[in-house]
FIKOLTI-913811 format. One record per residue (C-alpha): chain; x, y, z; residue in one letter; residue number from 0. Coordinates in nm, 4 decimals, m for minus. Each point is the difference from the previous one (the first is absolute). Layout:
BEGIN
(r 'A',(X,Y,Z),'A',NUM),
...
This chain:
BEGIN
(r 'A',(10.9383,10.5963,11.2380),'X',0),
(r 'A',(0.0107,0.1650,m0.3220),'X',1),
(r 'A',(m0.0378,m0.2356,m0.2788),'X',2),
(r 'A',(0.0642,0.0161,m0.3676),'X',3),
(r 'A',(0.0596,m0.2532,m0.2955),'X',4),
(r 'A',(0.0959,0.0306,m0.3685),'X',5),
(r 'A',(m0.2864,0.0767,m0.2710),'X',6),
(r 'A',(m0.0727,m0.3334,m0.1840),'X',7),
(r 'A',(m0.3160,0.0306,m0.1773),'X',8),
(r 'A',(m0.3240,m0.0197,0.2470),'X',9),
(r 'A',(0.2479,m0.1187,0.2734),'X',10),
(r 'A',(0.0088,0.3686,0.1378),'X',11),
(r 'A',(m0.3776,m0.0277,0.0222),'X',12),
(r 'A',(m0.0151,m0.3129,0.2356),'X',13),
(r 'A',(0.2441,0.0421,0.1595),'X',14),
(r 'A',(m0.1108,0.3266,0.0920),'X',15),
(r 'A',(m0.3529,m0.1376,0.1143),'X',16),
(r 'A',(0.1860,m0.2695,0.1921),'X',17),
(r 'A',(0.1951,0.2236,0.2192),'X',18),
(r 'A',(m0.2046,0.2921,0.0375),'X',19),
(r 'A',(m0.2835,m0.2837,0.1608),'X',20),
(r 'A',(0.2698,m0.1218,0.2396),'X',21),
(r 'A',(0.0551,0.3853,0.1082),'X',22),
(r 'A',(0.3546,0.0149,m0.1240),'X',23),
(r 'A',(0.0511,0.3057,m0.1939),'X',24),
(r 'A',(0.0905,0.0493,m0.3574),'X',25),
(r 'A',(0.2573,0.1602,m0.1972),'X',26),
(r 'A',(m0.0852,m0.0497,m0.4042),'X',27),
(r 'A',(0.2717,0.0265,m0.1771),'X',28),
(r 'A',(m0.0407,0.3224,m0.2658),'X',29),
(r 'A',(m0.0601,m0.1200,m0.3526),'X',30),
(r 'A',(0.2675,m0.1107,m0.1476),'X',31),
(r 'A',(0.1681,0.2257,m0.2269),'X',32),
(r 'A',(0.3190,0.1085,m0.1935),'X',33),
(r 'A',(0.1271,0.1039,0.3589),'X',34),
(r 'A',(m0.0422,m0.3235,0.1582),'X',35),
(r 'A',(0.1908,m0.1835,m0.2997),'X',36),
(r 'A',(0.2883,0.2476,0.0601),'X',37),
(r 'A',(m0.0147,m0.0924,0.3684),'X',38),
(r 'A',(m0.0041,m0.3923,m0.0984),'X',39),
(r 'A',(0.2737,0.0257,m0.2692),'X',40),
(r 'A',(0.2191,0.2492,0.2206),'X',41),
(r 'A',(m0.0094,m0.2718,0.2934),'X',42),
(r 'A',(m0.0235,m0.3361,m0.1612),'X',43),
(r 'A',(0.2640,m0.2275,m0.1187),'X',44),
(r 'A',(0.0631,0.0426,m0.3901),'X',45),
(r 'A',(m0.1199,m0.3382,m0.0453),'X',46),
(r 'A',(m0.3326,m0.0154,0.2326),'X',47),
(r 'A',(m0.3497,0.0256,m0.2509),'X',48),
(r 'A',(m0.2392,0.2882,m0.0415),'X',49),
(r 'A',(m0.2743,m0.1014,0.2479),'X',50),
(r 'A',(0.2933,m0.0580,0.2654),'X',51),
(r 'A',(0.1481,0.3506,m0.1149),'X',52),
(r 'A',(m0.3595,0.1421,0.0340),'X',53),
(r 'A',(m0.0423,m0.1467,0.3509),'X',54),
(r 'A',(0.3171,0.1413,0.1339),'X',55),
(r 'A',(m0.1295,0.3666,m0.1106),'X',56),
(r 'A',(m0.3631,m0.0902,0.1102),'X',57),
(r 'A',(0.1475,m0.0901,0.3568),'X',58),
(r 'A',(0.1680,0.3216,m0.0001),'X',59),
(r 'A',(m0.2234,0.1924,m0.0587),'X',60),
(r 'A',(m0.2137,m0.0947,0.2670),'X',61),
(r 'A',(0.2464,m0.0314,0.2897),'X',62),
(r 'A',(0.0533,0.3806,m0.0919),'X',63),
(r 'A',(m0.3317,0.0034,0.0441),'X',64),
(r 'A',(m0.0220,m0.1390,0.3549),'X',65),
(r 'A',(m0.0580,m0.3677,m0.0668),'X',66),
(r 'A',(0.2130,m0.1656,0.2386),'X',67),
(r 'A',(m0.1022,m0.3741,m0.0647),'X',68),
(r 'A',(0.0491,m0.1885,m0.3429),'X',69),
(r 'A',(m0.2517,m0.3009,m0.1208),'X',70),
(r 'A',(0.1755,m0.2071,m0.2661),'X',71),
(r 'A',(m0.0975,m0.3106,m0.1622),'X',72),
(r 'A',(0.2725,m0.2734,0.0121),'X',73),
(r 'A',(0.0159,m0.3453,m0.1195),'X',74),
(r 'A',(0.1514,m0.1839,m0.3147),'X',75),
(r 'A',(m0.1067,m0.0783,m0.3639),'X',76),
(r 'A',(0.1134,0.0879,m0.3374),'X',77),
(r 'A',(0.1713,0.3301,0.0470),'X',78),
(r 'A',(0.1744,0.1814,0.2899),'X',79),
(r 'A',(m0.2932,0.1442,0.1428),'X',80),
(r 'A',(0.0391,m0.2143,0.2946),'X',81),
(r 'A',(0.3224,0.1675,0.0887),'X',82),
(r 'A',(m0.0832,0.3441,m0.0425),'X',83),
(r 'A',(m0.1229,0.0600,0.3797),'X',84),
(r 'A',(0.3535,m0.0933,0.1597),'X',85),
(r 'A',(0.1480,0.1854,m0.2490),'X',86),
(r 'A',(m0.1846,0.3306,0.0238),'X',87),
(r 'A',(0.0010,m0.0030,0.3405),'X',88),
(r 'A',(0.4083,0.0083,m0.0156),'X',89),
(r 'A',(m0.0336,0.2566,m0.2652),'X',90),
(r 'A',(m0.1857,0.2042,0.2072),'X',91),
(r 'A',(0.1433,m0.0573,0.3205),'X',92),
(r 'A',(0.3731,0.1418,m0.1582),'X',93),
(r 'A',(m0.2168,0.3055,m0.1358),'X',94),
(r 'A',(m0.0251,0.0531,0.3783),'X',95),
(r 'A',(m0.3789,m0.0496,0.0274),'X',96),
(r 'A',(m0.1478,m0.1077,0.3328),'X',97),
(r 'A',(m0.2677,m0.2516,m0.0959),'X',98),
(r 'A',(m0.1166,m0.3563,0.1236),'X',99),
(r 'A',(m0.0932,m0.2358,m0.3188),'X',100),
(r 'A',(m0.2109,m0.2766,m0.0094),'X',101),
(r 'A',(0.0226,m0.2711,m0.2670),'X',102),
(r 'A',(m0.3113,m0.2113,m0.0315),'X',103),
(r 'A',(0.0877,m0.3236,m0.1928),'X',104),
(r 'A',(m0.3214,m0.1126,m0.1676),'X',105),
(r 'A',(m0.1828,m0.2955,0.1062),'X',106),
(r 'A',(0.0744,m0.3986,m0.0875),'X',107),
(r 'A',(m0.2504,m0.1459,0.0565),'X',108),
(r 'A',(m0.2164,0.1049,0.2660),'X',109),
(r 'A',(m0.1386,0.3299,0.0625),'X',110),
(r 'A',(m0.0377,m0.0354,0.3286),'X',111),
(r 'A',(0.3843,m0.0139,0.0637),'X',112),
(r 'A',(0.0433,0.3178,m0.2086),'X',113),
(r 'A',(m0.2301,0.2421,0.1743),'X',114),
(r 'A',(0.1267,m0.1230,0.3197),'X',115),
(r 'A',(0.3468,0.1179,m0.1213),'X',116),
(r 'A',(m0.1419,0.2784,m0.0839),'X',117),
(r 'A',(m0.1993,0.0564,0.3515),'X',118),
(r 'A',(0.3235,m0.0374,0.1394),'X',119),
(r 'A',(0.1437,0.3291,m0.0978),'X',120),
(r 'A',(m0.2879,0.2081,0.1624),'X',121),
(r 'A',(m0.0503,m0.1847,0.3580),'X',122),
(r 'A',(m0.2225,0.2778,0.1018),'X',123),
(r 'A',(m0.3036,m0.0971,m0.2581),'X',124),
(r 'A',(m0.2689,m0.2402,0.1379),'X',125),
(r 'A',(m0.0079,m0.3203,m0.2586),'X',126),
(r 'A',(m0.3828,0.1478,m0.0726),'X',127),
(r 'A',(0.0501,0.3478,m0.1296),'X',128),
(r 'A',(0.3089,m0.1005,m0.2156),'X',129),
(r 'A',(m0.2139,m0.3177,m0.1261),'X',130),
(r 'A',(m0.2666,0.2574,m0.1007),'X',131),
(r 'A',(0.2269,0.2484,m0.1388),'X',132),
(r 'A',(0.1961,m0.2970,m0.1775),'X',133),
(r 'A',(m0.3815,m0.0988,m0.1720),'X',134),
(r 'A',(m0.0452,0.3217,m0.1237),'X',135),
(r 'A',(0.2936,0.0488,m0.1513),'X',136),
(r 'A',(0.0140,m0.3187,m0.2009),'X',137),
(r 'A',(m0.4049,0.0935,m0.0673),'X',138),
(r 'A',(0.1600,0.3208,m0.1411),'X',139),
(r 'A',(0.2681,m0.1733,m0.2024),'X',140),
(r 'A',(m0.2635,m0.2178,m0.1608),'X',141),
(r 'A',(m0.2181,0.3148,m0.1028),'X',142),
(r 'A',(0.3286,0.1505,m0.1771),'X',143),
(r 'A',(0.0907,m0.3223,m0.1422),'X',144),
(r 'A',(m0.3145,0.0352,m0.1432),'X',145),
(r 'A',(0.0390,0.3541,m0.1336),'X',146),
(r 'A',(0.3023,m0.1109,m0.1656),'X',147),
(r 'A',(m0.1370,m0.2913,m0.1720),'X',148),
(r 'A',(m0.3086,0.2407,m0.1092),'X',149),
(r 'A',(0.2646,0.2866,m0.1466),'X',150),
(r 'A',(0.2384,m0.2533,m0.2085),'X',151),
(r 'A',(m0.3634,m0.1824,m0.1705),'X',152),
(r 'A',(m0.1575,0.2715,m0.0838),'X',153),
(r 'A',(0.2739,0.3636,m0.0317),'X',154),
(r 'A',(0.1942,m0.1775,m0.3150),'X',155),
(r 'A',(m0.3602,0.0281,m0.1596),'X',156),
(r 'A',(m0.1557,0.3147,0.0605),'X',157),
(r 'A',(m0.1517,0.2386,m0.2340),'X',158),
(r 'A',(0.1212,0.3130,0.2235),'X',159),
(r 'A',(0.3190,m0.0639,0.0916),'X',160),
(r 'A',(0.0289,0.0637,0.3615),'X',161),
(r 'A',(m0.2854,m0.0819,0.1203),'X',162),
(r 'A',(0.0517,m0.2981,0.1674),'X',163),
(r 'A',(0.2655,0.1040,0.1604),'X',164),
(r 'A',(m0.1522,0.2745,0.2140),'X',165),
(r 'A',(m0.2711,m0.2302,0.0546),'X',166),
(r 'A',(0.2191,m0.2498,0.1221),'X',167),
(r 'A',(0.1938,0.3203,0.1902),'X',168),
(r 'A',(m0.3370,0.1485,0.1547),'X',169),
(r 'A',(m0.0554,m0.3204,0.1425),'X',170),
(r 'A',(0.3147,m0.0715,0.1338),'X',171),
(r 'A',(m0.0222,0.2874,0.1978),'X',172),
(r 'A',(m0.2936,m0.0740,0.1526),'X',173),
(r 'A',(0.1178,m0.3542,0.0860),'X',174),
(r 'A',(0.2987,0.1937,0.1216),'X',175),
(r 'A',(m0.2662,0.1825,0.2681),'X',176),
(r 'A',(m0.1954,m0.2898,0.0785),'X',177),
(r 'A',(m0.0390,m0.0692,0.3698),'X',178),
């Protein structure tokens, strides 16, 4: 299994840790760029949002890069985020692309319940190693979380502009690393 997802914020960063501590391997999904837009807006329906349109080129781009599973959150609420899995998948499936996708919904209630629906899409990973990996991911998306809470307090009043930023940057990376 080759597994990518769509860049949403820090996302890319946990999920990464997540599935790289299970053993499944990971296709990022480049930056996303002018090109993937053009992908998105060539593919999508008129009518389907940016971040939908930016998906659809994101998830091109890395099944032509070898990715041959999709992670997708589901769900509902406000917008039509929830939808966007089953949709992309049928986008991508009359593109011709050879790919399995797997829509998490997220969890009501209890957590147990999610992460076994979760577990349930990689039967080969003892409950212990993804529990670990699972730890250290949310440990991860707490440290960013608090990154970003740092950067918006303090960049809007800095006396080098900048600076927080690649502060903020610097250690993001090294979160990034973080084992």
């Amino acid at each position: 299994m080759k597994i990518t997802y769509p860049h949403m914020g820090s996302l890319n960063m946990i999920l990464k840790t997540m599935f790289e501590g299970i053993g499944v391997e990971v296709i990022d999904p480049p930056p996303s760029t002018n090109k993937t837009l053009t992908l998105g807006v060539r593919n999508s329906h008129e009518f389907a949002c940016l971040p939908f349109k930016i998906n659809v080129g994101n998830f091109i781009e890395a099944l032509d890069k070898g990715a041959d599973t999709i992670i997708m959150l589901g769900g509902i609420g406000p917008c039509r985020f929830g939808y966007y899995g089953q949709v992309q998948r049928e986008i991508l499936k009359d593109l011709g692309y050879d790919f399995k996708m797997i829509i998490v919904d997220p969890p009501h209630g209890r957590l147990i319940d999610f992460l076994k629906e979760l577990a349930s899409y990689f039967p080969n990973v003892d409950g212990k190693t993804a529990l670990k990996s699972f730890v250290f991911a949310v440990k991860k998306m707490i440290a960013a979380d608090k990154l970003e809470k740092f950067l918006l307090k303090y960049r809007a009043h800095e006396d080098n502009p900048g600076v927080t930023t690649k502060i903020y940057e610097e250690y993001m990376k090294k979160l990034e690393k973080a084992q």
